[in-house]
N, C-alpha and C positions, 0 to 999 in steps of 0.2 A: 510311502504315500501311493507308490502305484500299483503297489501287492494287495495296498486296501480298495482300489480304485478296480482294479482286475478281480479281487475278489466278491465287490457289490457288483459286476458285469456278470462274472460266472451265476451267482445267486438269480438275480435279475433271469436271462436265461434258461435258469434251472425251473424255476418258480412258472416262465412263461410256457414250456414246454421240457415237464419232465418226464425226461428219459432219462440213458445211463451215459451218454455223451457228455452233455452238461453237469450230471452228478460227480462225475470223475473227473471235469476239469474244476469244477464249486471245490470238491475234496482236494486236489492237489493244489487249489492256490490258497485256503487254508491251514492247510499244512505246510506248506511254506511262509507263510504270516508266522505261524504259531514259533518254528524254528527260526526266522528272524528274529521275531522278538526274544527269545531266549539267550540267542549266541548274543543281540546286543545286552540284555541284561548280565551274561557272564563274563562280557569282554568288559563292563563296566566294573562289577565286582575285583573283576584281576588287576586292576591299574596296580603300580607297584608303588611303592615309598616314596618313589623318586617322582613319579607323575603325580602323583596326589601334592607331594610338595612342592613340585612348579608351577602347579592350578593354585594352591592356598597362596604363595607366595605373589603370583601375580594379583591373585585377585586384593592382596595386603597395596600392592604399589598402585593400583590402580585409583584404589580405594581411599590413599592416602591424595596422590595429583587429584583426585575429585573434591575431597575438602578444602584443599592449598586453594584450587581455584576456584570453588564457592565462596571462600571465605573474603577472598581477594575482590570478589567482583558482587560480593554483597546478596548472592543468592540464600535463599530462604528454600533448604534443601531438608527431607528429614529421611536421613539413613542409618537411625536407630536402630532399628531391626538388620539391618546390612549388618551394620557394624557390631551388633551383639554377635551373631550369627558367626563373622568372621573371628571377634574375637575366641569365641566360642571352640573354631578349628583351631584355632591359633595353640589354644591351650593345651588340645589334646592331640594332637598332632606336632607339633613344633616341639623343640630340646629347649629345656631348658633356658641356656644363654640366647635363645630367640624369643622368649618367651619375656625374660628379662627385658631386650630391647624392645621392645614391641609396646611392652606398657610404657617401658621409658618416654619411649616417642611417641606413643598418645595421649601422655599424659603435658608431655610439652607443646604436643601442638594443641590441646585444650587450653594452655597459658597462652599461647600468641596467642590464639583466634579470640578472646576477649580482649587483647591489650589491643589488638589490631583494631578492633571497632570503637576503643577508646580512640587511640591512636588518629587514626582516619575514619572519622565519623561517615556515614554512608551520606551523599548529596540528597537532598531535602528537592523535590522536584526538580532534579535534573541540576541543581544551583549548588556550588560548593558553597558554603560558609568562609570568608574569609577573613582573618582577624590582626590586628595588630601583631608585630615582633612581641609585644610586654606583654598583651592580654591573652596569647594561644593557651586555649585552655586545653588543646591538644597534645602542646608542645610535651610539657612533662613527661606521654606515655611515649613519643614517637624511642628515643632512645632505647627506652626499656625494651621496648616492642621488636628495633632492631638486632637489641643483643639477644631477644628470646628467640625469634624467628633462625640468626644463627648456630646458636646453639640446638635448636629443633631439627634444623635443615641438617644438623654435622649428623647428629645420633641420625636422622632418620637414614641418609646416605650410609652411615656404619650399617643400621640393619639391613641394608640393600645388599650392600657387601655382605654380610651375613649370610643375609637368606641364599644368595650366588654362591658362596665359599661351602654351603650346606650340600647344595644342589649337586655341582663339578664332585664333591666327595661321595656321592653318592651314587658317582657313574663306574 
């Protein structure tokens, strides 16, 4: 930002009073943009297996605690595109047995995250609904919903494990 900022100065300058002073400081802070941007464009290119898969795997764990707690707290989030995206890396980048877990555990946390809103209906202006012991029309899913969420939560912590046991191998 301040080789761009030194380089609209130089121009500036050069433009108000051209000479070969101003010319050659305009050229040499150009030339230095130009060589920034390249070393960063090949320092990004070089990342190696292992940094790409710490960036993919983070952004898998993040991605995952964002739904858990959208879900949880009844937000109206759409990270379709995220998530295509990620699955996306996931596929071609990620082994196999990560690749395995990974649907595993999106595919279970798409099971809770509907039982969860049978489950725990979302409050109706700010008011929970509250019903009888005999008439919870809720009652039936909350069970289900707890055994799914732990089964969800187990695989999804093994993939954590995973994606980390990938990582450390890889050093």
């Amino acid at each position: 930002m301040i080789n761009l900022l030194s380089l609209m100065l130089a121009e500036a300058w050069f433009i108000k009073t051209p000479d070969w002073e101003p010319a050659i400081l305009f050229i040499g802070f150009l030339s230095a943009l130009v060589i920034q941007e390249l070393k960063s464009e090949h320092l990004n290119y070089k990342l190696s297996k292992k940094e790409k898969l710490e960036t993919l795997y983070i952004k898998v764990h993040e991605m995952m605690e964002e739904l858990i707690k959208a879900t949880k707290t009844y937000e109206k989030i759409n990270l379709s595109s995220k998530f295509s995206k990620l699955t996306a890396e996931i596929q071609i980048i990620a082994k196999p047995s990560i690749i395995k877990q990974y649907k595993k555990v999106t595919n279970l946390y798409t099971d809770w995250a509907s039982l969860y809103i049978k489950a725990y209906p979302k409050p109706k202006n700010g008011m929970q609904i509250l019903y009888s012991e005999n008439a919870d029309p809720t009652k039936k899913y909350q069970k289900l919903e707890k055994e799914i969420y732990e089964k969800f939560y187990k695989e999804y912590e093994n993939l954590i494990n995973d994606m980390h046991f990938e990582i450390e191998k890889k050093t």
